[in-house]
Phi, psi and omega in degrees: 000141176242107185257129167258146190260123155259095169211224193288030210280346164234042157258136211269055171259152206282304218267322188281328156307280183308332165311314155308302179319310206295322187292332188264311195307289152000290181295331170315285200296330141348314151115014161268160182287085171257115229215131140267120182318141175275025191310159194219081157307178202267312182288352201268342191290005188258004134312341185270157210268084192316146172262086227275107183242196159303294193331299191262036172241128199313259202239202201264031164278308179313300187310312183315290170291341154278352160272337179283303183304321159283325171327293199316285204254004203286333177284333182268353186257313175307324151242018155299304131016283220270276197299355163280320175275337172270020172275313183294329197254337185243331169277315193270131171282113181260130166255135145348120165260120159291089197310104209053056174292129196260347195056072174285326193286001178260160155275009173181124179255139192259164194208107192111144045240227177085187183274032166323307198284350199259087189329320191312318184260355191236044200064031182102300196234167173293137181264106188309350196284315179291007170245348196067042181289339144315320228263114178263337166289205178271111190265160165204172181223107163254118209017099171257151165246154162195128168280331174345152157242018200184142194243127167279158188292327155293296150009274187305287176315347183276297167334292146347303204269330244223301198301299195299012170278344189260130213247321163222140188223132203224107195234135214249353167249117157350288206300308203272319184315312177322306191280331179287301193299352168284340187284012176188167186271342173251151201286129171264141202255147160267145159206178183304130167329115201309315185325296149018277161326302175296147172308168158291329186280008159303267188294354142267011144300286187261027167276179202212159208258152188269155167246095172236123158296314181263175173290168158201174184267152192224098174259130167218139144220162175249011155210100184344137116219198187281323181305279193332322176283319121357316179281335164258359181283307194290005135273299166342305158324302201267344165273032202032086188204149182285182174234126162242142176220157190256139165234150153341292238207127157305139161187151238278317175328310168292335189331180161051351177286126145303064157229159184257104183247002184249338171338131149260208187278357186274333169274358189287294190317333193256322169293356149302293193301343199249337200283139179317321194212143155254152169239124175172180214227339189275177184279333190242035156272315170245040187262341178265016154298313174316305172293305189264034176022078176255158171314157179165130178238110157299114203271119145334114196276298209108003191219189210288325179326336208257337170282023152295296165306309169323285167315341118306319182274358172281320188277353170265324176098014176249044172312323183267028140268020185260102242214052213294158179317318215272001182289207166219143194252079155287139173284144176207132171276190227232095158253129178304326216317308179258038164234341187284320185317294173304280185316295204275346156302317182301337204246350169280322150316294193312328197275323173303327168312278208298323205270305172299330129352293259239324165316308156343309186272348199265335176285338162249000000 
């Protein structure tokens, strides 16, 4: 069967890849024919490295401080840059994208996962390429997101409209099934983040060893804050253990900062696997904390972000590694034995979701 994948897949965030890969491998091993659309949408251009000319610059002041400022960090972006895109190009099998593309050549496009579903993140409005509105095959959705906690009276009509294009539908937070489902007749299922899928030695085939001598805390969020580098220092502390951290994004502010602003997704993966403790705030900062079933405090924002994490870790049963900014951390490990338990139900229903979607197709 020849499945196309639509999602977040070149955006140069660690969780909008590796989620893909995982989703493309997975479907590989099954024994299908697997292609990601390169679709590149317009809001997706705040990944690409700008290019500082007079022209698009207000006056010369501007031109200025923006040469200045590429001169400073312009190296570091550049290869933060190179490694997200030779990640994308070399894991992933990209198909062309086709502007009103109907996927006739396909038997199915899966939609998802990542935050497809989140106006927030998609200009403003539900991006229809991300419903299959076009789409003459079989759609399906696998943990598609939206951090929402609530649907506006447009919102909800836009589903309405939207939700009966998908022939099996899959949502990766508990919180958004609640809200889709009074909007349509068909059962929407939750199931696990893709990353998931795949084995661990799948994602320890491509790490590469960290050069850290000591031990360490390993901190990512993809939106700073101060408390959280505190919640790792007083573990850090209490383990002898050095810190390292990752950010979303370069930017002229970390100079001189212990972070790592040039890590692509093969070092995101490989300072997980290594690391004594994660710290973190992002979602898929802790679903692979999970898979490699590392020590970890999922740190709690306070805003719609957090219901993702919530919502995994209530179903696994580790909720109290859920963590607000404003706490305190005594270390403590982590026994897997009945959250590993719990996790491979979640990833086997998950698994089950997709191979019955994907029966569905080959029977009509």
């Amino acid at each position: 069967m020849k499945i196309g994948i639509l999602t977040f897949h070149c955006a140069h965030n660690y969780g909008a890849v590796i989620q893909c890969y995982g989703l493309q491998q997975y479907l590989r091993t099954l024994g299908h024919e697997v292609c990601v659309i390169d679709y590149r949408p317009k809001y997706h251009d705040i990944y690409k490295i700008p290019e500082i000319t007079i022209s698009n610059s207000p006056n010369l002041w501007s031109y200025l401080k923006g040469k200045i400022r590429e001169f400073i960090i312009g190296n570091i972006e550049k290869t933060r840059f190179n490694a997200f895109e030779d990640f994308i190009h070399r894991e992933l099998k990209l198909a062309p994208y086709i502007d009103e593309c109907d996927y006739s050549d396909y038997d199915a496009i899966i939609l998802g996962s990542d935050q497809i579903w989140n106006p927030d993140i998609t200009g403003g409005n539900y991006d229809k390429e991300y419903f299959g509105s076009n789409a003459k095959c079989t759609v399906i959705s696998y943990a598609a997101s939206c951090r929402s906690s609530y649907l506006t009276e447009r919102h909800k009509s836009f589903f309405q409209l939207h939700l009966p294009k998908i022939h099996s539908i899959s949502v990766r937070e508990t919180s958004l099934m609640k809200l889709l489902q009074p909007l349509t007749s068909q059962p929407i299922k939750t199931v696990i983040d893709p990353s998931f899928l795949l084995d661990i030695s799948d994602y320890e085939k491509l790490c590469k060893p960290v050069k850290c001598k000591r031990p360490y805390v390993l901190v990512y969020e993809v939106e700073r804050h101060t408390e959280t580098s505190r919640i790792a220092k007083e573990i850090a502390q209490s383990l002898d253990a050095d810190i390292i951290e990752l950010v979303s994004c370069a930017a002229f502010k970390y100079l001189g900062k212990k972070i790592d602003q040039i890590a692509g997704p093969i070092e995101f993966l490989s300072y997980i696997k290594d690391a004594t403790c994660v710290v973190t705030s992002s979602f898929h900062g802790l679903a692979l904390s999970l898979k490699f079933q590392k020590d970890f405090y999922s740190i709690k924002q306070g805003t719609n972000a957090d219901l993702r994490a919530e919502s995994l870790l209530t179903k696994i049963g580790l909720l109290e590694r859920f963590v607000p900014l404003s706490g305190s951390v005594a270390f403590s490990t982590i026994n897997y034995s009945k959250a590993s338990t719990n996790l491979a139900n979640e990833i086997s229903n998950s698994k089950d979701f997709l191979l019955n979607s994907l029966k569905n197709v080959i029977a009509t």
